[in-house]
RODO-2510 file (C-alpha; in nm, 4 decimals, decimal comma):
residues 481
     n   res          X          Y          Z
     1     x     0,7317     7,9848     4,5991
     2     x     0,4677     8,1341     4,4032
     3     x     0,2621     8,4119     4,5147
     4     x    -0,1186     8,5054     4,5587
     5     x    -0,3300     8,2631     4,7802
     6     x    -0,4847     7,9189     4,6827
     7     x    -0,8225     7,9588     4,6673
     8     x    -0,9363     7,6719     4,9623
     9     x    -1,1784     7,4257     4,7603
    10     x    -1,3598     7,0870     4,7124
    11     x    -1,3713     6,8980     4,3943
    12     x    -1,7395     6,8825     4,2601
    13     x    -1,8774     6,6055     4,3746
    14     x    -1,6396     6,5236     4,6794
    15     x    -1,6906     6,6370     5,0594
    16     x    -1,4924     6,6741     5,3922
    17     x    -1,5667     6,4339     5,6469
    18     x    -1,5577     6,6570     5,9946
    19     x    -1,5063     6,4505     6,3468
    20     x    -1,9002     6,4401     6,4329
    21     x    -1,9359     6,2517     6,0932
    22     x    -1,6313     6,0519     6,1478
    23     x    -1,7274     5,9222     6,4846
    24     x    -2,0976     5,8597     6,3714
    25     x    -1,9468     5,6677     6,0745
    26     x    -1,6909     5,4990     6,3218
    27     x    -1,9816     5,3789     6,5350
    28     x    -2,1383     5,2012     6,2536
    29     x    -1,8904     5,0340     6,1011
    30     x    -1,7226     4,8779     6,4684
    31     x    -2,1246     4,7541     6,4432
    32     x    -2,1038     4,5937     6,1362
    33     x    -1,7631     4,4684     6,2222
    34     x    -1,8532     4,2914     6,5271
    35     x    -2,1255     4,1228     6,3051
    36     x    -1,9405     4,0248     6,0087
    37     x    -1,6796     3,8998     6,2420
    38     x    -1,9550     3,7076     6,4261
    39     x    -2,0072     3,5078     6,1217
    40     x    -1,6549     3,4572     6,0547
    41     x    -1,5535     3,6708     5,7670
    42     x    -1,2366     3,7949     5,8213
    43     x    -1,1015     4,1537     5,5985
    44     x    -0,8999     4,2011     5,3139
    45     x    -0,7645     4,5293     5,1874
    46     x    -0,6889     4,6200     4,7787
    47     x    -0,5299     4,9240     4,6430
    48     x    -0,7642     5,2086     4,5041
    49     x    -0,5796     5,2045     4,1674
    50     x    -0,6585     4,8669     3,9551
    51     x    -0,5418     4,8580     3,6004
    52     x    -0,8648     4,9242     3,3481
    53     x    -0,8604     4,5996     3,2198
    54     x    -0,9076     4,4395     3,5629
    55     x    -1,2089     4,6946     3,6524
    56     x    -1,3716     4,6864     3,3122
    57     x    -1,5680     4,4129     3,0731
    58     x    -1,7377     4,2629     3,3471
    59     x    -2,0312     4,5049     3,5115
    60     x    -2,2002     4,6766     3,2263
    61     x    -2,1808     4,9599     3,0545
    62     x    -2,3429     5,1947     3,2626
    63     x    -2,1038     5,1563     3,5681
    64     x    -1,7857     5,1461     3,3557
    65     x    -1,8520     5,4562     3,1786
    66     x    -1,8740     5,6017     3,5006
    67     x    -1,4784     5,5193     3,5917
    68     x    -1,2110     5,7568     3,7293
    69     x    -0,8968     5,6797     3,4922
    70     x    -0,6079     5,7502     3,6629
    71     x    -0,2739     5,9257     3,4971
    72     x    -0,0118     5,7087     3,4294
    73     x     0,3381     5,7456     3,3149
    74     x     0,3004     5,4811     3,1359
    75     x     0,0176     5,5463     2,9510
    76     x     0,1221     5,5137     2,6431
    77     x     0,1277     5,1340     2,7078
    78     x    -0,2689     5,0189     2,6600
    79     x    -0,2233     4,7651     2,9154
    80     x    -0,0721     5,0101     3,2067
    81     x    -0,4030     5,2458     3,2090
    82     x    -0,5466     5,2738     3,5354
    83     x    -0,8185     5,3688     3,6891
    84     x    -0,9994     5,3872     4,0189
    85     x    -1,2366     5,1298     4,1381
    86     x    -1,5365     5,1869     4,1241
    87     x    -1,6554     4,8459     4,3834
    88     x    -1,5186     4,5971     4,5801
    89     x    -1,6454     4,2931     4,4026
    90     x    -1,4129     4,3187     4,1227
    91     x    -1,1176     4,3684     4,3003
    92     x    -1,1845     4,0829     4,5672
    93     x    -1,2354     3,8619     4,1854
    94     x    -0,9206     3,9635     4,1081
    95     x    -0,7757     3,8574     4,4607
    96     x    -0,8950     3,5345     4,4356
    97     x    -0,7603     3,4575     4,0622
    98     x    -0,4209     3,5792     4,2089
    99     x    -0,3596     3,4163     4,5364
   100     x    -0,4312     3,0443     4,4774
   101     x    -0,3527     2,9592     4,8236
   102     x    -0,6221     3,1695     4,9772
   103     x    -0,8633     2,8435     5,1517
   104     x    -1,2090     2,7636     4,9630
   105     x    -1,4500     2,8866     5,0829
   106     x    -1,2858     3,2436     5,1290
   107     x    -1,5378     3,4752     5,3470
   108     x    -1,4445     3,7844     5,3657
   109     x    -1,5157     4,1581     5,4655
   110     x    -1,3882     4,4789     5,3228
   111     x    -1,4682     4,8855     5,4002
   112     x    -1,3151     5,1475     5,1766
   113     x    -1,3912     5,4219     4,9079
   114     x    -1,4595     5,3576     4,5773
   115     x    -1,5169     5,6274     4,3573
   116     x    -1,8051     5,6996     4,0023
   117     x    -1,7942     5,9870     3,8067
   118     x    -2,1565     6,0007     3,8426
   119     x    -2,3293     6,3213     3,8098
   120     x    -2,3320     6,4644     4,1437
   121     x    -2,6582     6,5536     4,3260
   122     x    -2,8332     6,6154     4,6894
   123     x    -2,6696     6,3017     4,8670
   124     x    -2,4755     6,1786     4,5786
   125     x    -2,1231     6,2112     4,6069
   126     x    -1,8138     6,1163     4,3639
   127     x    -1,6459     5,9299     4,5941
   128     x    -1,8159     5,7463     4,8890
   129     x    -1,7635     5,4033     5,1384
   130     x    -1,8921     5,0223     5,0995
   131     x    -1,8714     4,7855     5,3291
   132     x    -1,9061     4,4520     5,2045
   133     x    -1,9199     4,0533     5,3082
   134     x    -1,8260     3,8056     5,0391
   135     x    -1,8270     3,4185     5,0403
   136     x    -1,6304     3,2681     4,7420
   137     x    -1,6051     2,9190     4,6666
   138     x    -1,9525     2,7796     4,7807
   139     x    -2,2210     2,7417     4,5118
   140     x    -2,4624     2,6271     4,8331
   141     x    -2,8247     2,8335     4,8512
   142     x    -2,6931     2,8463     5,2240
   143     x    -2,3804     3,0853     5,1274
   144     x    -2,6582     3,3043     4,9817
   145     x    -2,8996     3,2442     5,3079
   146     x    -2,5798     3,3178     5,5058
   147     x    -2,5522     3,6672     5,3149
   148     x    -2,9507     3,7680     5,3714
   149     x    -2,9013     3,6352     5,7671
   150     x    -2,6047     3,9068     5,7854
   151     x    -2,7791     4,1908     5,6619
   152     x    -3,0837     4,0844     5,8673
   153     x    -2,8499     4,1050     6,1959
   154     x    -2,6658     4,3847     6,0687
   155     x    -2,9528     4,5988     6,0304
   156     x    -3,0622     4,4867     6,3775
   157     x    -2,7426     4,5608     6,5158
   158     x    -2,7775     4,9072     6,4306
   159     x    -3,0881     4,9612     6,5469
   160     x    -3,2728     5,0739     6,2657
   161     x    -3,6071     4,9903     6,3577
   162     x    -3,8244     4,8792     6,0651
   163     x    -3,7068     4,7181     5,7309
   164     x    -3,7638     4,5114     5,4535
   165     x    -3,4823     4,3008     5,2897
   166     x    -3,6048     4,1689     4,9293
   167     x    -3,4870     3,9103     4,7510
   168     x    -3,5128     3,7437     4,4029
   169     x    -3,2601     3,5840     4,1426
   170     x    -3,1425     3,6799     3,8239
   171     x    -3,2119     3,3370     3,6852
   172     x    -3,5687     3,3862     3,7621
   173     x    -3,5418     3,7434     3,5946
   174     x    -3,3668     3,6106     3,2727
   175     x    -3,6720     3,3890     3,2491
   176     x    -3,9077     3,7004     3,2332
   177     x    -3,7015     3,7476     2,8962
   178     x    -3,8779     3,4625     2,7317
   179     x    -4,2077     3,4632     2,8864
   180     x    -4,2390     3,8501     2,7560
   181     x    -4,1193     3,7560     2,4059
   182     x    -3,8189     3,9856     2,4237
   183     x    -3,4828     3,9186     2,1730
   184     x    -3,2098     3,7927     2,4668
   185     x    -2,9850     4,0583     2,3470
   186     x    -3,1927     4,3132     2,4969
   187     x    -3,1960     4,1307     2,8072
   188     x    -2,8860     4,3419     2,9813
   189     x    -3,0636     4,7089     2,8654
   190     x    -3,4032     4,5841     3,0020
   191     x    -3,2577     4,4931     3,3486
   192     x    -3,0633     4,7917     3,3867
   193     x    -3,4181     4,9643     3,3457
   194     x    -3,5985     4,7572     3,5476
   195     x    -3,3145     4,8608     3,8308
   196     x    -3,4391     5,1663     3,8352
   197     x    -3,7891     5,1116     3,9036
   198     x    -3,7744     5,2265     4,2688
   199     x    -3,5467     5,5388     4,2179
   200     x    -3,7836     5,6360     3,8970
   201     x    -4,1130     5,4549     3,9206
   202     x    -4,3301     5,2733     3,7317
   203     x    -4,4684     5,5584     3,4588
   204     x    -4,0412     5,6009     3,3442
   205     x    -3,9438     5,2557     3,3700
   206     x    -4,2636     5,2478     3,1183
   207     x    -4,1328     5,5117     2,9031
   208     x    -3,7772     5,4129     2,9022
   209     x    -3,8506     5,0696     2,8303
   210     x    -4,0858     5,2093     2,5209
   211     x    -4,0540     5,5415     2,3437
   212     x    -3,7644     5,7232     2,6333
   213     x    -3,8644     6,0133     2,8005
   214     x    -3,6729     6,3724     2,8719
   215     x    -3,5715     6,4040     3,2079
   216     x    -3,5841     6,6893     3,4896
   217     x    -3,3067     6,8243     3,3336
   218     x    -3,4214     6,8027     2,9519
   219     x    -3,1577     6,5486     2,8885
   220     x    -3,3409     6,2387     2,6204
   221     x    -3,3373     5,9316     2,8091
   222     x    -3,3234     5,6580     2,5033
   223     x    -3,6162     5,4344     2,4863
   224     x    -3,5509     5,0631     2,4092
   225     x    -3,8534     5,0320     2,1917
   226     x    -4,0158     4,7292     2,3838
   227     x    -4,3964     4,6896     2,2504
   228     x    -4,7057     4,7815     2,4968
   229     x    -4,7287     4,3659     2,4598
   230     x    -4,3950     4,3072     2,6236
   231     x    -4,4028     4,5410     2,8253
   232     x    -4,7569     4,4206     2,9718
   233     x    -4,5847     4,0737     3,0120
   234     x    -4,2768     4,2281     3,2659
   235     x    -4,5613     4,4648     3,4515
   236     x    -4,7883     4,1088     3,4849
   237     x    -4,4435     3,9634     3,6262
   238     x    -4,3634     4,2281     3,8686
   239     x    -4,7023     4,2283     3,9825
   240     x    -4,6284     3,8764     4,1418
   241     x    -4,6682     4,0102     4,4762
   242     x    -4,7718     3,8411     4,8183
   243     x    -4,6898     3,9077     5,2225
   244     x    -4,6137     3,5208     5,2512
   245     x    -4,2861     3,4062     5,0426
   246     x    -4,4555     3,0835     4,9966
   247     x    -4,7330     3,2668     4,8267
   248     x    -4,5332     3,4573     4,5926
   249     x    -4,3377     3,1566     4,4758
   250     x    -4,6670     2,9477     4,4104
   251     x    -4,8195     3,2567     4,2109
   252     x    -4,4906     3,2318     4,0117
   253     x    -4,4601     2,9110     3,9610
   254     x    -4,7987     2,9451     3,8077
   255     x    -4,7143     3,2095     3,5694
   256     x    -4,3983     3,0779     3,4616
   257     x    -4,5808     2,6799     3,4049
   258     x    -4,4749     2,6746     3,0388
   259     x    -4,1288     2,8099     3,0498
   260     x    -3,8066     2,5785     3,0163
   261     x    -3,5859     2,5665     3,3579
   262     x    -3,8423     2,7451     3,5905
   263     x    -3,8788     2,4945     3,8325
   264     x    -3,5204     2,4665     3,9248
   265     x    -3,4397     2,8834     3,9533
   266     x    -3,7523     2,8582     4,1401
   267     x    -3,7126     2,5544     4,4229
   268     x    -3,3143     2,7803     4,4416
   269     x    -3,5615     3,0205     4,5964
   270     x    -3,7684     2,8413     4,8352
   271     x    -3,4893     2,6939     4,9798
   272     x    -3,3271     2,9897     5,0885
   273     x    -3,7393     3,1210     5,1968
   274     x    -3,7388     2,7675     5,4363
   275     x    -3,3729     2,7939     5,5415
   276     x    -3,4425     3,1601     5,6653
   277     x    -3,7904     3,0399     5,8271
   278     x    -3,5701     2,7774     6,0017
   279     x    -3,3590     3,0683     6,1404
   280     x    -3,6559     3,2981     6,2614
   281     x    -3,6104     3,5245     5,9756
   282     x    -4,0030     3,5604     5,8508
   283     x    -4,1932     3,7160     5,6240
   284     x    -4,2133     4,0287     5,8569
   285     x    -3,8186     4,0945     5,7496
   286     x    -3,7160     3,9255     5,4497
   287     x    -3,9859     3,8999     5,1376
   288     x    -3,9451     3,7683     4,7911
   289     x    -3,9763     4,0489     4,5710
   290     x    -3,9630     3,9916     4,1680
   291     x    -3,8928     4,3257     4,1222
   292     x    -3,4929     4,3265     4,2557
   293     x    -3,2829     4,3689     3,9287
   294     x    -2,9332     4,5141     4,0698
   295     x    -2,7340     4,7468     3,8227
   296     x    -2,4521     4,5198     3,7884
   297     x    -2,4303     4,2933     3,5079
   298     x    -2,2548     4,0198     3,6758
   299     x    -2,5132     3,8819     3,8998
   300     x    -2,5972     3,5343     3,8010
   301     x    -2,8364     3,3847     4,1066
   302     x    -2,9521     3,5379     4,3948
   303     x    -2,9658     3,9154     4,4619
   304     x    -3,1027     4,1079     4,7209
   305     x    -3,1509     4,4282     4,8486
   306     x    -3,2194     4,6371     5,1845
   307     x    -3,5041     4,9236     5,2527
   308     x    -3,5238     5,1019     5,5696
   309     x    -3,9178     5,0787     5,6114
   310     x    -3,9055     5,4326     5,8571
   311     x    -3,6706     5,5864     5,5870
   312     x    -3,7818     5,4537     5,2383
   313     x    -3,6466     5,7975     5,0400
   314     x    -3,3586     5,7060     5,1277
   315     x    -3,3871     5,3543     4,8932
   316     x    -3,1401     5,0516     4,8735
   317     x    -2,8814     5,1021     5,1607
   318     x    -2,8050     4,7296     5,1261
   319     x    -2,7797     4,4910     4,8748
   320     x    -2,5743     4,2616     4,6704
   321     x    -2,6335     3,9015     4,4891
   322     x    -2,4346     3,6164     4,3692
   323     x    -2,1672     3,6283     4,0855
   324     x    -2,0417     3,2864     4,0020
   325     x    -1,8914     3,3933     3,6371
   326     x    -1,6822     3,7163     3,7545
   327     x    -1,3676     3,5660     3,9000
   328     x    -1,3667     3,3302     3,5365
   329     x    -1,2402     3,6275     3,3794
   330     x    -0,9329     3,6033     3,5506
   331     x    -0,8838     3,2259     3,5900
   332     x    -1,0657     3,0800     3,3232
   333     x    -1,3179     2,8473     3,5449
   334     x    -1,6016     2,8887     3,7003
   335     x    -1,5850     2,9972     4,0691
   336     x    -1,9009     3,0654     4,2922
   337     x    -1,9541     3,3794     4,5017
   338     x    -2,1933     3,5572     4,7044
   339     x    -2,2210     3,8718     4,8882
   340     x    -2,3535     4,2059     4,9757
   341     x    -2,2477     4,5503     5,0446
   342     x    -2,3437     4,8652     5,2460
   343     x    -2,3939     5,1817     5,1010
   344     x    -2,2348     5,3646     5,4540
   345     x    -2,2956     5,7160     5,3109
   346     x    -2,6310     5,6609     5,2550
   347     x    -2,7191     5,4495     5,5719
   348     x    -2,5781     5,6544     5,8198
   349     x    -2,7036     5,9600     5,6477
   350     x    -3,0829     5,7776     5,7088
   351     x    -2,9869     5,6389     6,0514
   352     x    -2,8917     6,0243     6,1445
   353     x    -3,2172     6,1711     5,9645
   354     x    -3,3746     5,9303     6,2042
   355     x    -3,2081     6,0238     6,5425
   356     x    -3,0478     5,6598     6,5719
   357     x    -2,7010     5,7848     6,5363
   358     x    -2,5046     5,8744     6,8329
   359     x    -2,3398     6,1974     6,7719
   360     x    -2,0384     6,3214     6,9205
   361     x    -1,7585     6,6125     6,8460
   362     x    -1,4999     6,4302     7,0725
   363     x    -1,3661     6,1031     7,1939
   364     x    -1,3237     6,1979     7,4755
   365     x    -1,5497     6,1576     7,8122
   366     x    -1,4045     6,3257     8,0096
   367     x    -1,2379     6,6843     8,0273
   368     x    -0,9888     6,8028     8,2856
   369     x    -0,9782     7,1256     8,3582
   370     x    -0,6512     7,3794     8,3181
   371     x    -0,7664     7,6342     8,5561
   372     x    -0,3813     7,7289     8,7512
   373     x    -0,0904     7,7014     8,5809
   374     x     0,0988     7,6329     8,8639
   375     x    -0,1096     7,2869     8,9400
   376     x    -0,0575     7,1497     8,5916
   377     x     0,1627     6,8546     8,7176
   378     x    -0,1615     6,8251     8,9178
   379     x    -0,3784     6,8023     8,5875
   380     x    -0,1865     6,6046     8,3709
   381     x    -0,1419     6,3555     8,6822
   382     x    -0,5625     6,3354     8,6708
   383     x    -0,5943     6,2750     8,2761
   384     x    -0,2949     5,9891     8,3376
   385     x    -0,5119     5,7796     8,6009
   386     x    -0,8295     5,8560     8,4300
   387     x    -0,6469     5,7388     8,0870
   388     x    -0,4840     5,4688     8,2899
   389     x    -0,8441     5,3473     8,3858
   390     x    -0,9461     5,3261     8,0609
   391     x    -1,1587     5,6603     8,0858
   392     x    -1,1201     5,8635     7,7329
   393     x    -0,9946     6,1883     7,8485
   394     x    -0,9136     6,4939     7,7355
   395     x    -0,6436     6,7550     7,8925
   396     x    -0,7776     7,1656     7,8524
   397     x    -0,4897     7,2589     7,6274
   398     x    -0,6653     7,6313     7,5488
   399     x    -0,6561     7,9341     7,7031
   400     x    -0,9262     8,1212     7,9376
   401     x    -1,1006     8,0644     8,2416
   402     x    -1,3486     7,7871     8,3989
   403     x    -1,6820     7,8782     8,1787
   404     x    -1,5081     7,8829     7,8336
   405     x    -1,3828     7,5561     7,9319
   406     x    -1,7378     7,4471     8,0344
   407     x    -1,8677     7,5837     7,6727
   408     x    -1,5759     7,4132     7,4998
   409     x    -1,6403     7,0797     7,7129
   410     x    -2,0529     7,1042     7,6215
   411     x    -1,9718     7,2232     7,2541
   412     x    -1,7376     6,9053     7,2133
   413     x    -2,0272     6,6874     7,3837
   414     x    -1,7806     6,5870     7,6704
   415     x    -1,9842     6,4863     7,9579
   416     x    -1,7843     6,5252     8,2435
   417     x    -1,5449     6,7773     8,3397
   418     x    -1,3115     6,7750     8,6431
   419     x    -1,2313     7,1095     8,8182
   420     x    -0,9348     7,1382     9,0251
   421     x    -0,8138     7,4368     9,2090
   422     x    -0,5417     7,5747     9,4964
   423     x    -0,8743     7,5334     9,7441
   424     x    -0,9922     7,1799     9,6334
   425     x    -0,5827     7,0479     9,6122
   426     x    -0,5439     7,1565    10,0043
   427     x    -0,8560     7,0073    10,0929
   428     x    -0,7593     6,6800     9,9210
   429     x    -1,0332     6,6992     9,6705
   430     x    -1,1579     6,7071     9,3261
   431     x    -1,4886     6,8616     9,1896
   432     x    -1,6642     6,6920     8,9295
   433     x    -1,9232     6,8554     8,6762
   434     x    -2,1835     6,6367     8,4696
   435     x    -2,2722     6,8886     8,1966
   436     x    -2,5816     6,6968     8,0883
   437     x    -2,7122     6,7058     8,4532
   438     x    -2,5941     7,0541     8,4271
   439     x    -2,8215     7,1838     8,1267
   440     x    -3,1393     6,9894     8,2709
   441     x    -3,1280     7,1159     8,6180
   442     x    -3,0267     7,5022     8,4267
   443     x    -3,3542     7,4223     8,2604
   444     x    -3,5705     7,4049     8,5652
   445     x    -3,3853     7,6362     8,7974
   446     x    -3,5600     8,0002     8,6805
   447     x    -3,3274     8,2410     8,8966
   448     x    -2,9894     8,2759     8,8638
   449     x    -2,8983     8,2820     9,1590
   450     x    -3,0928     7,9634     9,2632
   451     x    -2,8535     7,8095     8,9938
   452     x    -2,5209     7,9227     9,1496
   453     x    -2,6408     7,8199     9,4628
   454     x    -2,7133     7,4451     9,3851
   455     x    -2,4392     7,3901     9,1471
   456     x    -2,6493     7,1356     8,9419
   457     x    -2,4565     6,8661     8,8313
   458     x    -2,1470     6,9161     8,9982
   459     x    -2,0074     6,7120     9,3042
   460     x    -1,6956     6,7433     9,5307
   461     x    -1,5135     6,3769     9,6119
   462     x    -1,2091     6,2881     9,8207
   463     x    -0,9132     6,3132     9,5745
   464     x    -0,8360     5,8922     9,5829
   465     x    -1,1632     5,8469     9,4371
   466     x    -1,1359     5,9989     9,1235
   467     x    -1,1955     5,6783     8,8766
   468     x    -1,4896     5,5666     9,0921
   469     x    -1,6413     5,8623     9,0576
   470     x    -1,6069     5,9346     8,7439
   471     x    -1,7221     5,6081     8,5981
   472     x    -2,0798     5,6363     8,8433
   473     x    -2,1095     5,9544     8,7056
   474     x    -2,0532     5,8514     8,3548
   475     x    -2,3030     5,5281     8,4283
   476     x    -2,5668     5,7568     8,5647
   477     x    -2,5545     5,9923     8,2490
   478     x    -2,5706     5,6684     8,0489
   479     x    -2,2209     5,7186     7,8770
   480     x    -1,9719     5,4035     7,8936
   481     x    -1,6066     5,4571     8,0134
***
């Protein structure tokens, strides 16, 4: 063993997830579960470690620059590098190139880390969790309605309050590339721009897409060298902005009179706008918005995004598009595919900035009480039947008396504690504390003595009616057993 003590430490970039954050995070994804389950996607698992060949050549520079290569005994063989991935969507490609008897359409869901070597910032981690829903095999605008439905109910599901999913179609984009007069190899680098524009706004987008800019930390950002013609042409474009999806797609259709194929990307559009209208999605939740780029280079239709309308700072926390060229790498045909993914980091970072997270320390709702050694058959006879009766419940396993287990019980965010003692066991009974009652009677009772006397939250019941009580009490504090 060597000596001298490891210096405890996180990797730049990375973070510990502590139980509060892993039961919020639970929460959410059992919501988004239930939903994606509701539509009838069912989940799919990959390993973390693809080769590079699989991850790369198919989603742009940008992203692949930004992958975690992975050491390899092998390495000296070009075709056994590895690296991390760095989505789901390429993986669930490769999937579906490899397991030919997987049925067409294939929906599935998927929730696991993938991992960047982006620069890390406020918020921005190295490694993080998507969860995403993917149809593959149906080239129907009503995979792609399905998709926008399910983020629609998602969102709802979690209760976010107000937001905004956008929508728009790379086809429609690529036809901006004509209309402005701009070479079609310059297409990819002006999209990836463009995906910036709500993360950087409009004056950097400008600058990047002309004569670059330095940014906040002096680094050059490269300017593409568009002229103040084209780039009037994409701002006219992105200006094609109504609160009626109908309206948009007439002032676009419009615009775009004169170019080849615009008709077609366009009625893709309205489709999806009437089969949405047809499902009571309206304009107040889902908009057509010209503006939606996404990063990734293999988007080929659709694409759409989520904004949380109470929490825009936080930007995209959903979004995703279809990608009928990416499984062809692998297969050599064409396969259609659709889907969307979660940013979980950065939604339930904006769902807990906005108090719509429930936050807990503990599973558990219930903590009995270790207050005589010599009753402890007693005790672990009451967390059996409450466990038994499906209660979530804890057993004291510390040491001290009845008020650090109180402070341990309301640190933990355990609402209900059950006290038994030599005096309640003779009597036949059980004493039950609701800590939440507790605190807002404490609040209102001004002498101490006033407190002791009236016990607030705390009840004595016959000993047989244990799981009765405790599930009224946990019903009236508006906790589930």
């Amino acid at each position: 063993m060597g000596g001298g003590k490891v210096k405890a430490r996180l990797g730049r970039g990375f973070r510990d997830l502590l139980p509060e954050q892993m039961l919020a995070r639970q929460w959410m994804i059992d919501v988004i579960r239930r939903v994606y389950e509701g539509y009838g996607f069912v989940p799919l698992d990959t390993p973390a470690v693809e080769y590079l060949d699989v991850l790369t050549g198919s989603s742009g520079d940008e992203t692949e620059h930004s992958i975690f290569e992975v050491a390899n005994p092998e390495m000296h063989k070009e075709e056994r590098k590895l690296g991390l991935r760095f989505d789901l969507t390429v993986p669930l490609a490769r999937v579906m190139a490899q397991y030919a008897d997987l049925p067409r359409p294939f929906r599935r869901y998927q929730v696991c880390s993938v991992w960047r070597t982006d620069k890390p910032g406020p918020g921005r981690f190295r490694e993080f969790t998507q969860f995403d829903l993917d149809t593959v095999g149906s080239k129907s605008e009503l995979a792609d309605t399905e998709i926008i439905a399910g983020m629609c109910d998602t969102l709802d599901g979690l209760k976010v309050g107000g937001y905004r999913v956008r929508y728009s179609s790379r086809r429609v984009l690529n036809l901006l590339i004509p209309f402005a007069g701009i070479p079609e190899e310059q297409s990819p680098e002006v999209f990836r721009v463009l995906d910036k524009l709500d993360k950087i706004g409009v004056k950097k987008v400008r600058l990047e897409l002309t004569t670059g800019y330095k940014d906040e930390s002096g680094d050059p950002i490269k300017g593409l060298g568009l002229s103040s013609d084209q780039v009037g042409k994409i701002e006219r474009f992105l200006d094609v902005r109504a609160d009626e999806r109908g309206e948009v797609l007439v002032r676009l259709r419009e615009m775009l009179c004169g170019v080849a194929s615009a008709e077609e990307e366009i009625d893709t559009l309205d489709r999806i706008s009437r089969h949405l209208q047809t499902l009571g999605y309206g304009d107040d939740r889902v908009v057509v918005d010209l503006s939606i780029a996404r990063g990734m280079a293999y988007y080929t239709g659709p694409v759409f995004e989520a904004i949380l309308l109470d929490a825009p700072e936080f930007g995209t926390v959903f979004g995703g598009g279809r990608y009928d060229e990416l499984v062809m790498r692998f297969l050599g045909q064409r396969i259609p595919a659709t889907g969307a993914s979660i940013g979980v980091d950065r939604l339930l970072a904006a769902l807990v900035h906005l108090g719509r997270v429930p936050l807990h320390s503990s599973t558990a709702k219930v903590l009995v009480t270790t207050m005589d050694s010599s009753l402890n058959d007693e005790y672990l006879g009451l967390a059996y039947e409450l466990r038994r009766a499906n209660i979530p419940t804890e057993l004291f396993l510390g040491s001290g008396g009845v008020g650090k287990q109180m402070k341990y019980a309301d640190r933990q965010g355990i609402p209900v504690a059950v006290l038994l003692g030599e005096d309640e066991k003779n009597k036949g009974v059980v004493t039950l504390k609701s800590l939440e009652e507790g605190r807002a009677r404490s609040g209102e009772l001004a002498e101490r003595k006033d407190w002791i006397q009236e016990r607030p939250g705390q009840i004595e019941v016959p000993r047989s009616d244990l799981v009765s009580a405790v599930k009224a009490m946990l019903f009236d504090t508006g906790e589930t057993s």
